[in-house]
N, C-alpha and C positions, 0 to 999 in steps of 0.2 A: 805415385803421390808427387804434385810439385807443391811446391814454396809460390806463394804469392808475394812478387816484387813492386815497391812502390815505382815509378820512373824515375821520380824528382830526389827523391832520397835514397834512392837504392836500397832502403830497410825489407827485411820480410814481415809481413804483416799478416800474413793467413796461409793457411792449408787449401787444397783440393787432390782429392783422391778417387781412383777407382774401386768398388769394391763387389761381393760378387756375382764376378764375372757368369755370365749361362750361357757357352758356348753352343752349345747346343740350339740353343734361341735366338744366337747372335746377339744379346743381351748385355748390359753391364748396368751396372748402381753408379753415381756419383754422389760425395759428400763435401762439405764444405767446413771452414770455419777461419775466421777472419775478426781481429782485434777490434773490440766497439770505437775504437778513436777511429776506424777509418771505416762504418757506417754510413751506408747511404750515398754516398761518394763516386758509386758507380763502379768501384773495383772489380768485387765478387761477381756482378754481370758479366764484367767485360773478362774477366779469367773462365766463368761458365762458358761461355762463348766459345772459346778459342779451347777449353777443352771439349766441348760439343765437335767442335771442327776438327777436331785430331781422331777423335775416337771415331767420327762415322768416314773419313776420306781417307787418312793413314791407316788406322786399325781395320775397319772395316764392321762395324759394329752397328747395327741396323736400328738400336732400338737403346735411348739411353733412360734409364730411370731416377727417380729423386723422391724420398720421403722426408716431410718437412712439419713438426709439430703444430698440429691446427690453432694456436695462439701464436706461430710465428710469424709474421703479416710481411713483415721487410724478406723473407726467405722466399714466401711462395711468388710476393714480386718478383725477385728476382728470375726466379725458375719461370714465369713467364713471358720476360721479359727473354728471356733467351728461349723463348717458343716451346719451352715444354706445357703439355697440357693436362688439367685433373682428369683422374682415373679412380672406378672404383677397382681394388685387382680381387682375385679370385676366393679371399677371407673378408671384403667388404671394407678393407682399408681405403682410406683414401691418398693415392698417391701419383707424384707428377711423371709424365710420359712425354717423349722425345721420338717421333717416327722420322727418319732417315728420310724427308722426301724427294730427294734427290733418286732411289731408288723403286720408294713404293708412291707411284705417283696418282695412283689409285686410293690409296686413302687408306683405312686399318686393315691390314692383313689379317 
């Protein structure tokens, strides 16, 4: 889990976290949550981002996931804006997907 840090004010203003982990899949979930005064603002992007990029080049992690409430518009933004893409998975949910292309440059394993 980190802390989301403003620059300019140095305050924490949101969470991101991993959660779980399918080792076996090379897999992991992320979640998020970030304070409505700083909305919109480009934050949570830019923390997806840079945790997208820890998890598939430090960790090694092929495949990041994100489930995001179908009324929530500013969330699924976000997750696209950081290249994850919808998916249905295997109960017909609908949830966002992150393939490592750096690795699989073929397209969905």
């Amino acid at each position: 889990m980190w802390m989301i840090i403003e620059k300019i004010s140095n305050q924490g203003i949101g969470i991101i976290r991993v959660t779980n982990k399918l080792i076996e899949k090379n897999e992991c979930e992320i979640g998020y949550s970030i304070g409505s005064k700083w909305w919109n603002k480009g934050y949570t992007t830019e923390a997806v981002n840079k945790v997208i990029e820890y998890l598939t080049k430090n960790i090694g992690f092929d495949t990041i996931v994100a489930e995001v409430s179908e009324n929530n518009i500013a969330s699924k933004r976000v997750l696209e804006k950081a290249g994850l893409k919808l998916y249905k998975n295997q109960n017909g949910e609908l949830i966002y997907k992150y393939q490592n292309k750096e690795k699989y440059l073929g397209g969905e394993r």
